[in-house]
DSSP file (Angstrom, degrees, kcal/mol; ACC not computed):
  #  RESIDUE AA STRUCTURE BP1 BP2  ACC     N-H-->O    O-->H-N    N-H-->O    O-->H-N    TCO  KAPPA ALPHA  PHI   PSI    X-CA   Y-CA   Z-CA
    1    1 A X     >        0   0    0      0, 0.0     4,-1.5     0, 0.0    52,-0.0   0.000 360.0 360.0 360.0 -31.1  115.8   86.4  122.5
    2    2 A X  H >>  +     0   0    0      2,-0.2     3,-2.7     1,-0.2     4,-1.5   0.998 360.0  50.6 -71.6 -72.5  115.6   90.0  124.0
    3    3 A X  H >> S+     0   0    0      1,-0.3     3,-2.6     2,-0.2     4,-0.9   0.803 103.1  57.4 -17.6 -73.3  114.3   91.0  120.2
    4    4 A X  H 3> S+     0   0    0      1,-0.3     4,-1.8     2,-0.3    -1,-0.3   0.675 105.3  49.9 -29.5 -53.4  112.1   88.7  120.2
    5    5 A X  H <X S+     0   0    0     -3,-2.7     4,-0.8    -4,-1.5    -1,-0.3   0.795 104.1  55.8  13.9 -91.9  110.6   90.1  123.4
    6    6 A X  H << S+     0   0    0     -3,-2.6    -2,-0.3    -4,-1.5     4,-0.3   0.425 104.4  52.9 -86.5 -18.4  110.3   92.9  122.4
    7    7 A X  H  X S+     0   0    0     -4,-0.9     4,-2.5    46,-0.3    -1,-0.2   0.877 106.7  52.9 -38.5 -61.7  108.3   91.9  119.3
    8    8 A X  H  X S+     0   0    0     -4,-1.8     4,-2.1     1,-0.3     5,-0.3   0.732 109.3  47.2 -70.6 -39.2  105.7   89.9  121.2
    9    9 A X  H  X S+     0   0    0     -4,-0.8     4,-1.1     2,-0.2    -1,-0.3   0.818 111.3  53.0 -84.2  -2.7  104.7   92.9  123.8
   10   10 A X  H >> S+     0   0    0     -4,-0.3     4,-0.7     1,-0.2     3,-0.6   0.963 108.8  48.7 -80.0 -58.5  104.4   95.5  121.0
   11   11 A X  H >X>S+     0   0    0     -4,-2.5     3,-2.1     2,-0.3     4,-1.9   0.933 112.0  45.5 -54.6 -44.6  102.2   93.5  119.2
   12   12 A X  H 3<5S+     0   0    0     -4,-2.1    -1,-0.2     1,-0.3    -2,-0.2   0.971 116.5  46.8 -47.2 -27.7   99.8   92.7  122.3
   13   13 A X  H <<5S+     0   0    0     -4,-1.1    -1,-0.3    -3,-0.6    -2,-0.3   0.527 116.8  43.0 -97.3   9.6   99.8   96.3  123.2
   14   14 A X  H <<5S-     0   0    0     -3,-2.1    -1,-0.2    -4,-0.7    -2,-0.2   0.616 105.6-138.0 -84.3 -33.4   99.1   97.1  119.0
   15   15 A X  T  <5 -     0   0    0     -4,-1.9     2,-0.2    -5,-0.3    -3,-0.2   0.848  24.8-152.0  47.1  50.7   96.4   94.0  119.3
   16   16 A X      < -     0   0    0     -5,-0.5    -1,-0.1     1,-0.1    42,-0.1  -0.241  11.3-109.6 -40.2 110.1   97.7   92.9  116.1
   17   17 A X        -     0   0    0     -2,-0.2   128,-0.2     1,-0.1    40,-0.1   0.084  25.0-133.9 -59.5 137.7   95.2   91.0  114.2
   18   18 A X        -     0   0    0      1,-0.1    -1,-0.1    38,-0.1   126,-0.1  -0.384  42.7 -70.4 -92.7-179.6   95.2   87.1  113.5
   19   19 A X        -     0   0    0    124,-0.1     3,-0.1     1,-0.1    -1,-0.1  -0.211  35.4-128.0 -71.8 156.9   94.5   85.4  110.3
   20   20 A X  S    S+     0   0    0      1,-0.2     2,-0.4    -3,-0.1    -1,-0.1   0.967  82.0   3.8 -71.3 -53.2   91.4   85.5  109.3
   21   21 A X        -     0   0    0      2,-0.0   122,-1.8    -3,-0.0     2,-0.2  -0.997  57.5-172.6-139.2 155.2   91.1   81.4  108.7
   22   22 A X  E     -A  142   0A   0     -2,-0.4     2,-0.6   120,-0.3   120,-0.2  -0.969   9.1-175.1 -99.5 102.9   93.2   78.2  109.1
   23   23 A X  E     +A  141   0A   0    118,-1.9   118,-1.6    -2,-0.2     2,-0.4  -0.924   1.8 179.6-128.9 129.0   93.1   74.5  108.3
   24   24 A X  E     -A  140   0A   0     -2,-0.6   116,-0.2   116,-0.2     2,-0.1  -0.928  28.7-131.1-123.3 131.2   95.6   72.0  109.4
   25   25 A X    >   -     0   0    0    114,-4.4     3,-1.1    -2,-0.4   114,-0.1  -0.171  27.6-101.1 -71.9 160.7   94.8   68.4  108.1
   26   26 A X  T 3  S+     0   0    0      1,-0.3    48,-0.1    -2,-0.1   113,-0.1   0.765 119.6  64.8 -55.1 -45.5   94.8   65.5  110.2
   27   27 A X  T 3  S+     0   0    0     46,-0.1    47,-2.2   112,-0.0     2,-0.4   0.330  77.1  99.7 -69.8  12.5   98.4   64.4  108.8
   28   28 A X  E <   +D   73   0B   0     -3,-1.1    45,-0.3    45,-0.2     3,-0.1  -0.781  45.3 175.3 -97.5 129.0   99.9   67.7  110.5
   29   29 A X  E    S-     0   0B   0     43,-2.1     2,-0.3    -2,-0.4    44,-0.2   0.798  76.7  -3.7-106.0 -46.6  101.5   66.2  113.9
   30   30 A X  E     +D   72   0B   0     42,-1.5    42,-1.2    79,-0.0    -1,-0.3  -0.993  65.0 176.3-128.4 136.0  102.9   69.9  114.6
   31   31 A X  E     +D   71   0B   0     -2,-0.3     2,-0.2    40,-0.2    40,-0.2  -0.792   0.5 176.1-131.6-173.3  102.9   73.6  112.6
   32   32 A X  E     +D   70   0B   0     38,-1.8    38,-1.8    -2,-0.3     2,-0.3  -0.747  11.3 178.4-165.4 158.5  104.4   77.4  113.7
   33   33 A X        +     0   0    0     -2,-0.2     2,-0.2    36,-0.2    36,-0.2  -0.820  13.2 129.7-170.3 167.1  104.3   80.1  111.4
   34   34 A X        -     0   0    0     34,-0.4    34,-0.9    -2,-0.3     2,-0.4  -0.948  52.3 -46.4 172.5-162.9  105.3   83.6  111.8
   35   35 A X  B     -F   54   0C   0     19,-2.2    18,-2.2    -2,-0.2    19,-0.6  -0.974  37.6-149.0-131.5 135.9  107.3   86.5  110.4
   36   36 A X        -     0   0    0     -2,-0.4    30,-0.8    30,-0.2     2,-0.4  -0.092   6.6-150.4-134.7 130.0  111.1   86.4  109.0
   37   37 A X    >   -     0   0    0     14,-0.3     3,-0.7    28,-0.2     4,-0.5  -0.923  37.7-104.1-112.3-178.3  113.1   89.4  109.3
   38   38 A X  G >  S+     0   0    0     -2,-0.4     3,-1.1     1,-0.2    26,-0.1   0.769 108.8  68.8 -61.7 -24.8  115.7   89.3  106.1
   39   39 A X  G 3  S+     0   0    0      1,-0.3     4,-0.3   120,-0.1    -1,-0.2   0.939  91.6  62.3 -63.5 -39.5  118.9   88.3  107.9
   40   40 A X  G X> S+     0   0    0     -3,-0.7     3,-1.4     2,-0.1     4,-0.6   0.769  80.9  83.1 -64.6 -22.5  117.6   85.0  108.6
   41   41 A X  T <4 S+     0   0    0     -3,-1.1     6,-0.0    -4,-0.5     9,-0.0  -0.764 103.8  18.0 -91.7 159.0  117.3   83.9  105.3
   42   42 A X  T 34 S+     0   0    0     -2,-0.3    -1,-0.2     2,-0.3    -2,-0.1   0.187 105.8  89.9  95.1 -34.3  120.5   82.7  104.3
   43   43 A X  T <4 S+     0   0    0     -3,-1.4     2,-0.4    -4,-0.3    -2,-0.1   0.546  74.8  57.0 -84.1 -16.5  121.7   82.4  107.5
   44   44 A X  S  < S-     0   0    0     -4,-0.6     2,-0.6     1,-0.1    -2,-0.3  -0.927  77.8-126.1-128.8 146.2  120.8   78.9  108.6
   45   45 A X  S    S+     0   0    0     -2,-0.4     2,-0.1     1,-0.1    -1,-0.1   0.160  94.5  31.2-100.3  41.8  121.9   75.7  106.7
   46   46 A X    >   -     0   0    0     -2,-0.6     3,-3.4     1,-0.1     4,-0.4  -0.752  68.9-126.2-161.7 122.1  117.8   74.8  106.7
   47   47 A X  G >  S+     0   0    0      1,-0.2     3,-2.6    65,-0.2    -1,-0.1   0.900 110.5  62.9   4.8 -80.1  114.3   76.1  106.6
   48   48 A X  G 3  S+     0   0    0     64,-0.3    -1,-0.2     1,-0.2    62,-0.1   0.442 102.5  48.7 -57.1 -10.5  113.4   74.5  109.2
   49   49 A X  G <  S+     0   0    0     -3,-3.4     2,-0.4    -5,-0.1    -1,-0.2   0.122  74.0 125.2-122.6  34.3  116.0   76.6  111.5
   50   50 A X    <   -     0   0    0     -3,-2.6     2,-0.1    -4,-0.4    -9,-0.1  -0.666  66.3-119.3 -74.4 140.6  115.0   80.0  110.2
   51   51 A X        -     0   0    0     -2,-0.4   -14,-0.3   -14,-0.1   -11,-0.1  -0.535  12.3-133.0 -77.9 131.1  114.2   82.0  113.4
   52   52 A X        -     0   0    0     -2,-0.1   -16,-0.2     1,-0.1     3,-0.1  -0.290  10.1-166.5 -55.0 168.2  110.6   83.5  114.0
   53   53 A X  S    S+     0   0    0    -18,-2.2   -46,-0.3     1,-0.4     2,-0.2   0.070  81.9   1.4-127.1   6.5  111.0   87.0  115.1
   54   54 A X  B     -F   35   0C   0    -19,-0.6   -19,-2.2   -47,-0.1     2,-1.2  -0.771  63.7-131.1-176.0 127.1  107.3   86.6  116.1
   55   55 A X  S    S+     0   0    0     -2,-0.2     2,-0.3   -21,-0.2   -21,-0.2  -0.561  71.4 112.6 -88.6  81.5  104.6   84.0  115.9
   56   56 A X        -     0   0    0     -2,-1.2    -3,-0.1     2,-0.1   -38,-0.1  -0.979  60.5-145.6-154.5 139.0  102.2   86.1  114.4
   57   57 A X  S    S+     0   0    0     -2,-0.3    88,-1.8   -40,-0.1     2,-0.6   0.184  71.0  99.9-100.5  24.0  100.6   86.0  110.8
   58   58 A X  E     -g  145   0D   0     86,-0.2     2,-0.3   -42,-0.1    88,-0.2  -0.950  61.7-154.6-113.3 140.4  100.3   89.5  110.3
   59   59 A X  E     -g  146   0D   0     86,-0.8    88,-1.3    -2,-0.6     2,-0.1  -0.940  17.7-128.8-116.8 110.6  103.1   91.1  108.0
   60   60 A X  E     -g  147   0D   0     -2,-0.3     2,-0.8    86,-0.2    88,-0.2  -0.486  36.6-122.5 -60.6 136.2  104.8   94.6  107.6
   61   61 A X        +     0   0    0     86,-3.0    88,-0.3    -2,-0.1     2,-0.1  -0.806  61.1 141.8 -75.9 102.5  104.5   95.2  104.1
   62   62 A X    >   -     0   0    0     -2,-0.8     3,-1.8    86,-0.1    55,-0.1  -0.430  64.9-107.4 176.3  84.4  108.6   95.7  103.4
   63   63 A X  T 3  S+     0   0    0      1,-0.3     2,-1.6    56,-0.2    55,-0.2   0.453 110.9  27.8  26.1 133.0  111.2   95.0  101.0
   64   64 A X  T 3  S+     0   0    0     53,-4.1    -1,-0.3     1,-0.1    53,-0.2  -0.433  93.4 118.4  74.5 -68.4  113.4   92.0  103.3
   65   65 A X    <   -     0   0    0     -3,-1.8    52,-1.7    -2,-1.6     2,-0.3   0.460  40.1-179.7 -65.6 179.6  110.7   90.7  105.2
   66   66 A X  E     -H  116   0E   0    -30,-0.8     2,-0.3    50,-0.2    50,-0.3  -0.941  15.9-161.8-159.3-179.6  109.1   87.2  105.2
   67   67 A X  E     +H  115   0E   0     48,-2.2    48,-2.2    -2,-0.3     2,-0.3  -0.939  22.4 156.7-159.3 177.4  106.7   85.2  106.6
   68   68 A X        -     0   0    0    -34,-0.9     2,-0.4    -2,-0.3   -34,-0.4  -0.982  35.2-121.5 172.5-169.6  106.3   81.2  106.8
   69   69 A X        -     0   0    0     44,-0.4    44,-2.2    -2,-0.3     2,-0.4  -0.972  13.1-161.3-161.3 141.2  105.1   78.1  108.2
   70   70 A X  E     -DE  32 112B   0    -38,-1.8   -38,-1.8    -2,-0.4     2,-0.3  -0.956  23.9-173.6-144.4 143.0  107.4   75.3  109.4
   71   71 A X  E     -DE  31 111B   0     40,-1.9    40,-3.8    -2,-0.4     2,-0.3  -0.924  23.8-164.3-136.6 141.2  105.2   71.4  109.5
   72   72 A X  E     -D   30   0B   0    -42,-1.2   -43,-2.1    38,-0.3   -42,-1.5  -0.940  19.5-159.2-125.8 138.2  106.0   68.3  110.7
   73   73 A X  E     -D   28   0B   0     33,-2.0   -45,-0.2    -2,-0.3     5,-0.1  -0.735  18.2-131.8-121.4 147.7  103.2   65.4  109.2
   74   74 A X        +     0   0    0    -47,-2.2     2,-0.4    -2,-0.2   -46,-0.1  -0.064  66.5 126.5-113.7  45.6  102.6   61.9  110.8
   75   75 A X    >   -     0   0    0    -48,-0.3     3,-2.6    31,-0.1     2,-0.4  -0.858  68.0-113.0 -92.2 149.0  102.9   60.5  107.9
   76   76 A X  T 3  S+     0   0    0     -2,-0.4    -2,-0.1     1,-0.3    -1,-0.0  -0.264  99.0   7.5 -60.6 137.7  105.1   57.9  107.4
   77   77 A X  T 3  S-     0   0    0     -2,-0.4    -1,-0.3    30,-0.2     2,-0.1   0.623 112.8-105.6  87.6  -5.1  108.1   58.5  105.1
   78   78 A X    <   -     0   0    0     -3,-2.6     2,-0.4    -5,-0.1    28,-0.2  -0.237  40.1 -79.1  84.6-178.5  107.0   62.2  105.1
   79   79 A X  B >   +I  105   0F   0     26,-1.1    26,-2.9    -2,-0.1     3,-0.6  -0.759  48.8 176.1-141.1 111.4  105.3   63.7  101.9
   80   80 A X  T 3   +     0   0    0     -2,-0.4    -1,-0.1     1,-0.2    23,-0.1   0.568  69.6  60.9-100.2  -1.5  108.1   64.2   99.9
   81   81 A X  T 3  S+     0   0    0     -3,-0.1    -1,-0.2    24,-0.1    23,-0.2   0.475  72.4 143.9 -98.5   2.6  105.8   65.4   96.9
   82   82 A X    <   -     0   0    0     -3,-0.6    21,-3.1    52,-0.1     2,-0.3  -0.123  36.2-143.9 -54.1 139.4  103.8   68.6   98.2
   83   83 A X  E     -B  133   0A   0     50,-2.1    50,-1.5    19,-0.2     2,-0.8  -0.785   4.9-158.6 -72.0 125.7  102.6   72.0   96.4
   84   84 A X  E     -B  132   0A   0     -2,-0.3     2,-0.4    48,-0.2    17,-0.2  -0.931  10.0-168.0-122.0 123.2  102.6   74.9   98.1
   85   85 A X  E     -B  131   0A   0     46,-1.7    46,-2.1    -2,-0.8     2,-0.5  -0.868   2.4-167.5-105.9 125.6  100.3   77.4   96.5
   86   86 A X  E     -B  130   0A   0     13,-1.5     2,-0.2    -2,-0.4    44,-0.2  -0.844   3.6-174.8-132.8  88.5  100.4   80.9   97.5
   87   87 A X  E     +B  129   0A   0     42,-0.9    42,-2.1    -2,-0.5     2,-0.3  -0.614  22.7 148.6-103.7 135.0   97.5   83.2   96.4
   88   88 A X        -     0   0    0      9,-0.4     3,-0.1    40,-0.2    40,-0.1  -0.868  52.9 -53.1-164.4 173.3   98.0   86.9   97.3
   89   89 A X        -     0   0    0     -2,-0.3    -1,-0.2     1,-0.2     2,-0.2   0.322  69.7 -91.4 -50.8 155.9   97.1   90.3   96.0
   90   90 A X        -     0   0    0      1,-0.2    -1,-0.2     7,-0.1     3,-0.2  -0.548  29.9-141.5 -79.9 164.1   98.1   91.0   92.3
   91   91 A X  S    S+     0   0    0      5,-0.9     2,-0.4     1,-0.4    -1,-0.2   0.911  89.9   7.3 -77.5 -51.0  101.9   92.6   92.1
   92   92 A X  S >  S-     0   0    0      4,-0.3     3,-0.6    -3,-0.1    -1,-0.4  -0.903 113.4 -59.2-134.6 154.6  100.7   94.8   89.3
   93   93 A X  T 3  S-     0   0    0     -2,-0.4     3,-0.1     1,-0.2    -1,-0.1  -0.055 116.8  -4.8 -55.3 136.6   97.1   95.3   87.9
   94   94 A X  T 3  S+     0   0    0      1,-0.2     2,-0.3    -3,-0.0    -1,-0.2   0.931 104.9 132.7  59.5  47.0   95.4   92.6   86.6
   95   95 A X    <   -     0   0    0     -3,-0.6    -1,-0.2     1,-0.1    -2,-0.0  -0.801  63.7 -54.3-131.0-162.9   98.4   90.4   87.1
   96   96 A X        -     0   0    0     -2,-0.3    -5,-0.9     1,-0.1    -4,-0.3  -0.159  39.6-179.0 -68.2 135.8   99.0   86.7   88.6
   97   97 A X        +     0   0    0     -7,-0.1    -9,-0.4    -6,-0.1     2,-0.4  -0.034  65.0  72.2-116.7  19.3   97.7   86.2   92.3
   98   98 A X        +     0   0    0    -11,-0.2     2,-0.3   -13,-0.1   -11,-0.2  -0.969  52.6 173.0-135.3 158.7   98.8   82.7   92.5
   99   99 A X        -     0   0    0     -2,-0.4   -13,-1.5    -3,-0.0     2,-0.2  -0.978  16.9-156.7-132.1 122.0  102.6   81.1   92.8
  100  100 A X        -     0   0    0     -2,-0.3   -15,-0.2   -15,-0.2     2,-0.1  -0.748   7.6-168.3 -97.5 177.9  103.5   77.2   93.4
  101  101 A X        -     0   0    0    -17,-0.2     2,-0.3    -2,-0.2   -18,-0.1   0.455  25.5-129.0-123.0-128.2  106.0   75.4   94.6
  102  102 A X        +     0   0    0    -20,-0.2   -19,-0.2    -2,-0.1     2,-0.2  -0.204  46.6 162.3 178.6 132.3  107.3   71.7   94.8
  103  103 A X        -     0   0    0    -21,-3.1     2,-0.3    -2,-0.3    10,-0.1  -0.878  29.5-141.4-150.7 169.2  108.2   71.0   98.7
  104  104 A X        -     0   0    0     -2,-0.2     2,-0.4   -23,-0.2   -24,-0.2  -0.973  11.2-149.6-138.4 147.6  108.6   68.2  100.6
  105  105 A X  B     -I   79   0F   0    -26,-2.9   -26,-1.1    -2,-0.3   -32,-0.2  -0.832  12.4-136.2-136.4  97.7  107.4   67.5  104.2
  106  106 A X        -     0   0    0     -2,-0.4   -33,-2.0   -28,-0.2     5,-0.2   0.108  27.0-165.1 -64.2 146.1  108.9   65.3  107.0
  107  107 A X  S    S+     0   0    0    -35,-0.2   -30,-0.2   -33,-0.1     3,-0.1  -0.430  96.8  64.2 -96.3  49.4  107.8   62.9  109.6
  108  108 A X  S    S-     0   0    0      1,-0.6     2,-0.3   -31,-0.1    -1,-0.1   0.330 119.0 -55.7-138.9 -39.6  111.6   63.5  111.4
  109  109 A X  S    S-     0   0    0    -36,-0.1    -1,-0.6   -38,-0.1   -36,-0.2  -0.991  86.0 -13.1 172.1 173.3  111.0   67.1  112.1
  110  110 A X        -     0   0    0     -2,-0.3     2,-0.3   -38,-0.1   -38,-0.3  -0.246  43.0-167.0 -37.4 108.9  110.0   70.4  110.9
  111  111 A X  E     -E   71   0B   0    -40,-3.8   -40,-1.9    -5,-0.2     2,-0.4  -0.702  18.3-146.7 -96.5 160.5  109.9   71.5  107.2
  112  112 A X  E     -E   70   0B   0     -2,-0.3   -64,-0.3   -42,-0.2   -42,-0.3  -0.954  21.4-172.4-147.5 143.5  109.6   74.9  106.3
  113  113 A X        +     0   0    0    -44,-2.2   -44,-0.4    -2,-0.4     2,-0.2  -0.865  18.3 173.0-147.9  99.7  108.2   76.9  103.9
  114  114 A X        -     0   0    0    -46,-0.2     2,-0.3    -2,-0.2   -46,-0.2  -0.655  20.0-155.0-118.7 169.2  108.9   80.7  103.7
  115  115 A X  E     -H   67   0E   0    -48,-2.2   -48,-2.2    -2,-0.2     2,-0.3  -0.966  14.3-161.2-125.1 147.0  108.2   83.8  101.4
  116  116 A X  E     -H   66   0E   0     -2,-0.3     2,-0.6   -50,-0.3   -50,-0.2  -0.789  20.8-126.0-110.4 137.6  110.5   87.0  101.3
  117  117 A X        +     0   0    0    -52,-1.7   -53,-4.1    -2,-0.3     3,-0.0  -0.866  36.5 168.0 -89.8 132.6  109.6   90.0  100.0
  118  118 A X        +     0   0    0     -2,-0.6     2,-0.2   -55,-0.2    -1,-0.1   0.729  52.3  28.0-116.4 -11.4  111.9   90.8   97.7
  119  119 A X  S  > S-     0   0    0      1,-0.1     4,-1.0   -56,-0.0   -56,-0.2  -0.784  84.4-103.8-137.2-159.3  110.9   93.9   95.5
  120  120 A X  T  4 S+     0   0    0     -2,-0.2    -1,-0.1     2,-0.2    -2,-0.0   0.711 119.6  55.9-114.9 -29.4  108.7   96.7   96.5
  121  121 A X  T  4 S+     0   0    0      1,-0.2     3,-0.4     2,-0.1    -1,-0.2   0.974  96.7  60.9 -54.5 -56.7  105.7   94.9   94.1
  122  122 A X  T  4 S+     0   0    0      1,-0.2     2,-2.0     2,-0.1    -2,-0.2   0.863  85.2  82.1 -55.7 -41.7  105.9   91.9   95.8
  123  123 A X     <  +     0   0    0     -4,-1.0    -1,-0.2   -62,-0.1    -2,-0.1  -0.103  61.6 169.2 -15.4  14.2  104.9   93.8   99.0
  124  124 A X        -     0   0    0     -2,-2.0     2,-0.3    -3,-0.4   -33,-0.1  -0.126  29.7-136.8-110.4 134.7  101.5   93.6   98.0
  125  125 A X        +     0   0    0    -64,-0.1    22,-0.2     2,-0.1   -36,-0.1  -0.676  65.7  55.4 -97.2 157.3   99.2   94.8  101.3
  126  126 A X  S    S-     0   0    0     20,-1.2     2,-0.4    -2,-0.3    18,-0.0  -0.492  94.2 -13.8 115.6-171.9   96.1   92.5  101.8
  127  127 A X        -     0   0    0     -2,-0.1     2,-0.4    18,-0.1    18,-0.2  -0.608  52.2-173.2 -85.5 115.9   95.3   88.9  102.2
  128  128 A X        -     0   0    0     16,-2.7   -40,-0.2    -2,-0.4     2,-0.2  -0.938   5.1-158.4-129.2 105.6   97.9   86.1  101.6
  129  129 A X  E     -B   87   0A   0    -42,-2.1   -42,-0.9    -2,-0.4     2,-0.2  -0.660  10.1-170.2 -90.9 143.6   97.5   82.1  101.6
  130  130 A X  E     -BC  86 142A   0     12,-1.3     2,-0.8    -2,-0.2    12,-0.7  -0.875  14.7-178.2-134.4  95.5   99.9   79.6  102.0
  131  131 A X  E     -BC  85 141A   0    -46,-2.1   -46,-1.7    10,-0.2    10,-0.2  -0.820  10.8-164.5-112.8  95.3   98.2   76.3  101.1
  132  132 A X  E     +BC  84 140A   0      8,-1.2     7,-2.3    -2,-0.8     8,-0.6  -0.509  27.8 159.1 -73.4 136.3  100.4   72.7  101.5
  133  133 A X  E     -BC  83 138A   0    -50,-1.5   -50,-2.1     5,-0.3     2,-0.3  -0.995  25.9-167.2-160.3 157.5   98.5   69.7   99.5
  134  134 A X  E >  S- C   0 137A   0      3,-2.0     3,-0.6    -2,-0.3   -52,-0.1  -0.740  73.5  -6.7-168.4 118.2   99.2   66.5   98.1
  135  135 A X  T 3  S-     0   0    0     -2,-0.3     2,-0.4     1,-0.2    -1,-0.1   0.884 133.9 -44.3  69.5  46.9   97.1   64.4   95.8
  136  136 A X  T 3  S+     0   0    0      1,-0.1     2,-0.3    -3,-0.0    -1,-0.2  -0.180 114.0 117.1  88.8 -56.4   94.1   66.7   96.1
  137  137 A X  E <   - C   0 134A   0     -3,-0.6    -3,-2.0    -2,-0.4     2,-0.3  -0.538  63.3-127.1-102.3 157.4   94.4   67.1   99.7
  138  138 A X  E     - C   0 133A   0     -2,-0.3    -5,-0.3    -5,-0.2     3,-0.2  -0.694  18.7-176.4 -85.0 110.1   95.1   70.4  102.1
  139  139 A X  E    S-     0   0A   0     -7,-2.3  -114,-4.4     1,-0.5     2,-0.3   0.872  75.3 -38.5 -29.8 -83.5   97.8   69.6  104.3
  140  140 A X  E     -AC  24 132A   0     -8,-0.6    -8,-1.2  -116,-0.2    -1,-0.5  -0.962  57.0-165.9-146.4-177.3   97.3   72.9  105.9
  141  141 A X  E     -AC  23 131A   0   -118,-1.6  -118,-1.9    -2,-0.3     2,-0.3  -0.605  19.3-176.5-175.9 104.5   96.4   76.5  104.2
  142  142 A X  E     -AC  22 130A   0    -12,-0.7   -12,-1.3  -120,-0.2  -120,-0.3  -0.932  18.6-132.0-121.1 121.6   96.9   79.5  106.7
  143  143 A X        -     0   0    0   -122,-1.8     2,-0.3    -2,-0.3   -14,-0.2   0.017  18.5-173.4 -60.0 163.0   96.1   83.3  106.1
  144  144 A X        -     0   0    0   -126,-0.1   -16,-2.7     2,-0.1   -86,-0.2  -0.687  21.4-131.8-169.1 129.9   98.5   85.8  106.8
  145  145 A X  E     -g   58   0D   0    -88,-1.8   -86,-0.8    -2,-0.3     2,-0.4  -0.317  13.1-161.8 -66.1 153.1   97.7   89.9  106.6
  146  146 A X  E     +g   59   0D   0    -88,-0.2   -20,-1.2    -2,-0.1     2,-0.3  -0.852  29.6 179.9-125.7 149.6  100.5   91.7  104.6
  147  147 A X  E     -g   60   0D   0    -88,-1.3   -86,-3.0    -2,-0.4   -89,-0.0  -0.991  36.8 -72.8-152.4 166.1   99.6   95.2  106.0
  148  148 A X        -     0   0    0     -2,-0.3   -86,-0.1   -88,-0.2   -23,-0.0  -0.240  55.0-115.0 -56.8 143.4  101.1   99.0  105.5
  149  149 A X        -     0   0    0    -88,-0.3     2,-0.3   -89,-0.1   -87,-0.0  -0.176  35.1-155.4 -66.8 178.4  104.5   99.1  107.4
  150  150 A X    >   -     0   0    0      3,-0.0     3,-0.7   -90,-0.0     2,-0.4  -0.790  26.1-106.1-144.1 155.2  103.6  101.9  110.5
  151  151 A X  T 3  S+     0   0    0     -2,-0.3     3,-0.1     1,-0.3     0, 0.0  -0.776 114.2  30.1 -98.4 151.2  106.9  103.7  111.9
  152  152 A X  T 3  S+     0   0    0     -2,-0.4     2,-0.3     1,-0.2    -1,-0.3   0.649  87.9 163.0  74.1  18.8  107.8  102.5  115.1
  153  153 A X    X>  -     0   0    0     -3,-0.7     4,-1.2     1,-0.1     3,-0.7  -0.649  44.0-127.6 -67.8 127.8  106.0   98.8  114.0
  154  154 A X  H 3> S+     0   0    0      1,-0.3     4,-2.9    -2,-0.3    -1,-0.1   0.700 101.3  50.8 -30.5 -68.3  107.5   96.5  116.6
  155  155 A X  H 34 S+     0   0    0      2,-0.2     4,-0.3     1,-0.2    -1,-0.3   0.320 102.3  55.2 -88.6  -5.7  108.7   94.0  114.1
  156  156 A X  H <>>S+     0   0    0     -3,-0.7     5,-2.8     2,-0.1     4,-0.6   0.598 112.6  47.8 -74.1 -39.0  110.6   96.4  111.9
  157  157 A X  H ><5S+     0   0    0     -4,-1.2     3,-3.3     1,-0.2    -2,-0.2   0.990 112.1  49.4 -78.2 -62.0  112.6   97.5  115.2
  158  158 A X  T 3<5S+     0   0    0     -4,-2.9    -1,-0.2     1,-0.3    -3,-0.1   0.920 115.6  40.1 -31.5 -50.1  113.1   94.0  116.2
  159  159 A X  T 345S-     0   0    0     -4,-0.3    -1,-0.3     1,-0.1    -2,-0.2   0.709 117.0-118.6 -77.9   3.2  114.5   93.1  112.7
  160  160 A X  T <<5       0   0    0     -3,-3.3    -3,-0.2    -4,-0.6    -2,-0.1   0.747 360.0 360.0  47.1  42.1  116.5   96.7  112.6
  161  161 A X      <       0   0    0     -5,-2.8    -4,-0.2    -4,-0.0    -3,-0.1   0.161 360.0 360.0-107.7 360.0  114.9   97.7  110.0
């Protein structure tokens, strides 16, 4: 919790910017999203109980890190058939800015849907959507900044990074 903290005042006192747009659909009964440090994935025997280390959509760009969105929908039965489409910067010139997914999304509780950066490409600074849909329609689709790590960055110290 202390970490955690210690996240939340660096970023007020940085003024760390929020995403630029957001839409959560009518069928969203609850969301969070935030940023991952690397221990957590792996660590928890769900999505849905990976720890923020900040509720904040802006992202040190940095090998290990992650970022994410956890939903609960009031639909019944869930939507056990969602895409999650994730348009971000190309990794290398001229190459793919979109990824899907297959997820599925509970009326019980929180589903989760995170991204790791996992090589120094994938890091990709700039602006990064994470857009749940099913049958056509936008669940939610939430922005999140990937931006140049800084030393001393808040959320690098939190994660011990």
């Amino acid at each position: 919790m202390k970490r955690h903290l210690a996240a939340a005042a660096i970023l007020a006192a940085f003024g760390a910017t929020a995403a630029r747009a957001e839409q959560i659909g009518a069928s969203v009964a609850a969301w969070q999203a935030g940023v991952v440090c690397a221990g957590e994935f792996g660590q928890s025997g769900s999505a849905a109980d990976i720890a923020f280390i900040a509720r904040t959509q802006t992202v040190p760009a940095v090998v290990g890190m992650g970022f994410g969105i956890r939903a609960q929908v009031n639909v019944p039965g869930g939507v056990p058939d969602a895409t999650i489409t994730v348009d971000h910067p190309p990794f290398t010139p001229g190459g793919p800015t979109r990824e899907q997914y297959s997820a599925g999304l509970s009326d019980q509780g929180m589903s989760g849907f995170f991204y790791r950066f996992e090589t120094p490409q994938e890091a990709a600074v700039g602006n990064w959507t994470v857009t749940a849909s099913a049958n056509g329609v936008v669940i939610y689709s939430l922005d999140f900044e990937v931006v140049q790590a800084r030393q001393g960055d808040g959320l690098l110290q939190a994660c011990g990074m």
